[in-house]
C-alpha positions in Angstrom: -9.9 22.0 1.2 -6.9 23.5 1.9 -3.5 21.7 2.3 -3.0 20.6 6.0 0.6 21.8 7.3 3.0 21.9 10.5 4.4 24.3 11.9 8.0 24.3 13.5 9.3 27.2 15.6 12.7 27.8 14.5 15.3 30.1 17.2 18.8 30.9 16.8 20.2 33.4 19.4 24.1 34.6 20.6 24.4 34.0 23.8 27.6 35.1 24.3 29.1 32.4 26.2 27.4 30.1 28.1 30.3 28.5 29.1 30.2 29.3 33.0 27.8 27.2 35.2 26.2 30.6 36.6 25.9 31.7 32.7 24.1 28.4 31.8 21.8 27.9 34.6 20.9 31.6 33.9 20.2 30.6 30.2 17.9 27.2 30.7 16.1 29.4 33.0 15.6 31.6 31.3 14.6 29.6 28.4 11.5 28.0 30.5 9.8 31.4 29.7 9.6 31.1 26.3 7.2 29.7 24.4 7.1 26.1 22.2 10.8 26.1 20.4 11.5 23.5 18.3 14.8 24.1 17.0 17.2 26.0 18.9 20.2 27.6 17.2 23.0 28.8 19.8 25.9 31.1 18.1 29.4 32.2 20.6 28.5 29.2 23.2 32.5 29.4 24.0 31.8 25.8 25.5 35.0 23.4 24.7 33.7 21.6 21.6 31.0 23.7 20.7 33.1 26.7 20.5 30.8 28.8 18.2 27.9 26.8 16.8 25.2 24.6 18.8 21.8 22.7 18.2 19.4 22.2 20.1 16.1 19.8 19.2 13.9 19.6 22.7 10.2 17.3 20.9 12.1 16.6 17.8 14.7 14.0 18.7 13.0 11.3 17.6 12.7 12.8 13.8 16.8 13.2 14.0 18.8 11.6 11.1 21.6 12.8 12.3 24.2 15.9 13.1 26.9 16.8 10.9 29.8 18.9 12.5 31.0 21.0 9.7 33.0 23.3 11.6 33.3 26.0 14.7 31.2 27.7 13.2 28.5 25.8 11.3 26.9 22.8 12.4 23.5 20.9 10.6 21.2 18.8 12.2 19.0 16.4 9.5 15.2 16.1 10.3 13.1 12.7 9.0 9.6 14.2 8.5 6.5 12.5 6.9 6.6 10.7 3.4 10.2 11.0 3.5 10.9 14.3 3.4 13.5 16.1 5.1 14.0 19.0 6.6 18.1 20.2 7.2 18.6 22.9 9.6 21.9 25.1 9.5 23.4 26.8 12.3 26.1 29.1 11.2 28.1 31.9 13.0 30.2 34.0 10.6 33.1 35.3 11.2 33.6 39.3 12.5 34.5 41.9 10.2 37.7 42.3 11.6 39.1 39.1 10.6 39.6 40.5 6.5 37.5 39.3 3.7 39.5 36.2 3.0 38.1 34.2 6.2 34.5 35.3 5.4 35.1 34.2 1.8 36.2 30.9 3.1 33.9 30.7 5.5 30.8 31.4 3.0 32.4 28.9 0.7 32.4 26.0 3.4 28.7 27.1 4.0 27.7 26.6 0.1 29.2 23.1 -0.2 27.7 22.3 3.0 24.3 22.6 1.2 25.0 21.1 -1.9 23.5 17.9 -1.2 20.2 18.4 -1.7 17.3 17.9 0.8 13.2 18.7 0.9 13.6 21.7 2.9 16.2 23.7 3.7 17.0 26.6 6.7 20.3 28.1 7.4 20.0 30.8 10.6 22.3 32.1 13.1 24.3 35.3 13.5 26.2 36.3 10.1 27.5 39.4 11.6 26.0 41.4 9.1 24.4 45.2 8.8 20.9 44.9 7.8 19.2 47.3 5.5 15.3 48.1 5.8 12.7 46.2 5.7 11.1 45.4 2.2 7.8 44.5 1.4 6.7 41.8 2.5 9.0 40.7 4.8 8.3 39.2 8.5 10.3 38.2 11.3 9.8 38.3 14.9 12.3 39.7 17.4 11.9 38.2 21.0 13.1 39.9 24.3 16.7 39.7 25.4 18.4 37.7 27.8 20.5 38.4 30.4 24.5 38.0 30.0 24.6 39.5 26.0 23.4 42.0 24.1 21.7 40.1 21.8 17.9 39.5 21.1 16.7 35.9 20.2 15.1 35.8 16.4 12.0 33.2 15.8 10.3 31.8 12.4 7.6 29.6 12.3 7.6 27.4 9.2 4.5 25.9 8.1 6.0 22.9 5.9 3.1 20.7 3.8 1.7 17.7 6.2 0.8 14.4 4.0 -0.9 11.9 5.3 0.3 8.3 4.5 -2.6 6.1 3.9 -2.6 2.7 6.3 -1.2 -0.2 5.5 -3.3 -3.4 5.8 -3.2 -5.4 8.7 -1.7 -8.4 8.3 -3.6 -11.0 10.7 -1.5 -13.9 12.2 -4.1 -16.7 12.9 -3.4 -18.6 15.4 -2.8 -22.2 15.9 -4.2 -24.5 17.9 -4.3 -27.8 19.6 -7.6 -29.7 19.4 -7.4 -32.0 22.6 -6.3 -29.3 24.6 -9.1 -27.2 23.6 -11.1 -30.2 24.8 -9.9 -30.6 28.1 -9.4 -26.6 28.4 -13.3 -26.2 28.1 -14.4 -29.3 29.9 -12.6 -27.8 32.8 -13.9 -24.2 32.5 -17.4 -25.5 32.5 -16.6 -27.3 35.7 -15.8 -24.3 37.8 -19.0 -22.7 36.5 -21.5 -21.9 39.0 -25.2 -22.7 39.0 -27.3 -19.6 36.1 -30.4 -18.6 37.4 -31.6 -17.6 34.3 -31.1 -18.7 30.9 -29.4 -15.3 30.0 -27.0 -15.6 32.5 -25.9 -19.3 31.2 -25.5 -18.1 28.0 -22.9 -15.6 29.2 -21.1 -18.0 31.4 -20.9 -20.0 28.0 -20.0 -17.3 25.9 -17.5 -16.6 29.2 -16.0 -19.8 29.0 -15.3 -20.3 25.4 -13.1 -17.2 24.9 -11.4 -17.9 28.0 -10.4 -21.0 26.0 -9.6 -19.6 23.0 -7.3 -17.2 24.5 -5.4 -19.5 27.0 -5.2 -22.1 24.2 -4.0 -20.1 21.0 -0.5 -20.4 20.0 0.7 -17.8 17.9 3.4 -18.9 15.0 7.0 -17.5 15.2 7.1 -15.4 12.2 10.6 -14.8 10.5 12.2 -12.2 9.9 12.1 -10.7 6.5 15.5 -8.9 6.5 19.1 -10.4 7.7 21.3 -9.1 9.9 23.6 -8.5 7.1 21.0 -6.5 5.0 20.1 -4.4 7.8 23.5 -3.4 8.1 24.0 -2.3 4.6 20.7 -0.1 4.4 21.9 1.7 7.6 25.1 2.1 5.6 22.9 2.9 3.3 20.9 5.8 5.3 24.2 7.6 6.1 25.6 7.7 2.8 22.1 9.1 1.2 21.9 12.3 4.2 25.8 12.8 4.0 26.7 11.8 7.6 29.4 9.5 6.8 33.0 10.1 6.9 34.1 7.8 4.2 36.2 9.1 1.3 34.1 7.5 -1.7 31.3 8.0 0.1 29.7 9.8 -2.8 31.3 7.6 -5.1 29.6 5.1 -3.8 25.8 6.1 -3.2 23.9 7.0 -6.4 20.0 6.7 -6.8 18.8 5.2 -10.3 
């Protein structure tokens, strides 16, 4: 039986601005034309903040760790898939080839330390201003349909990453507690307020009726503590951060190390 997988559809596009209302509203329509994305890269957004480099995850928000701005020009986003493994996205846009060698060289060099930590699966796209040769052998991408307001064409990859299965974990029944007398005077008052059965079949329901209305109405379920403090908590968020890189402490990787 083969391995079962998922597949994520990865874009990155330059838009080439999208930083006037007319341009944006042009784009997100735009956009509603496409097909499933799950990841998409924007590169020249021009947007105050965002000058170069955006992120977008529309059904994958829940699986965020978390986004690390590295700079204009490259920005990661930290995926939480199944049996903890991860999957880092890398949104880059390099810089032009007018700028000299040094900034490219410094820019590639911010982009390598950026992936030094390392992760299940990693994908770096975006636009690295770069003359491509001819296809080789066995090479595939997919090369989607402009969009209005740049001279770009969108590129798409679809990923197939391995899918595991965790196995369940047992249920852990809370019995519930209850009173005896008020399980008396629960049912005695149930089997007032039944009617008259005309058969025997229809008693025994009414019985059958009445008793699990009572055990329901009459359970009490135990307060069950918690197993983790407040302060514990704390420190395996702390914990979380420092282990994906998204902390901005100093010592940070000083101070997380895995046995």
């Amino acid at each position: 039986m083969p391995p079962l997988t998922k597949k994520y559809n990865l874009t990155t596009f330059n838009c080439n601005s999208i930083k006037s209302g007319d341009r944006f509203q042009a784009f997100q329509s735009e956009l509603t034309k496409l097909k499933k994305i799950d990841v998409l890269g924007l590169a020249e957004t021009w947007i105050p903040g965002q000058t170069c480099s955006r992120l977008n995850c529309a059904e994958l928000n829940q699986k965020v760790v978390g986004v690390k701005y590295i700079s204009d020009r490259i920005i990661q986003v930290l995926l939480k898939l199944r049996a903890g493994k991860t999957l880092r996205v890398t949104q880059v846009y390099a810089p032009q080839s007018g700028l000299g060698n040094d900034e490219y060289d410094a820019f590639l060099d911010q982009l390598s330390s950026s992936l030094a930590r390392p992760v299940t699966h990693d994908v770096v796209l975006g636009d690295f201003n770069a003359s491509t040769g001819p296809r080789r052998y066995g090479e595939q991408y997919i090369v989607l349909s402009k969009v209005s307001g740049s001279d770009h064409r969108m590129v798409r990859a679809t990923v197939k990453l391995p899918l595991r299965v965790n196995r369940s974990r047992p249920y852990n029944h809370v019995k519930p507690e209850y009173d005896r007398l008020e399980l008396i005077f629960t049912m005695i008052e149930h089997l007032r307020q039944l009617p008259i059965a005309e058969s025997p079949n229809e008693e025994l329901n009414q019985l059958k009726h009445a008793l699990s209305s009572t055990a329901k109405s009459c359970a009490r379920r135990p307060t069950l503590l918690t197993r983790l403090s407040p302060l514990s908590l704390a420190l395996m968020e702390r914990r979380r951060l420092m282990k994906h890189g998204l902390t901005d402490r100093r010592f940070a990787m000083i101070e997380y190390a895995e046995n």
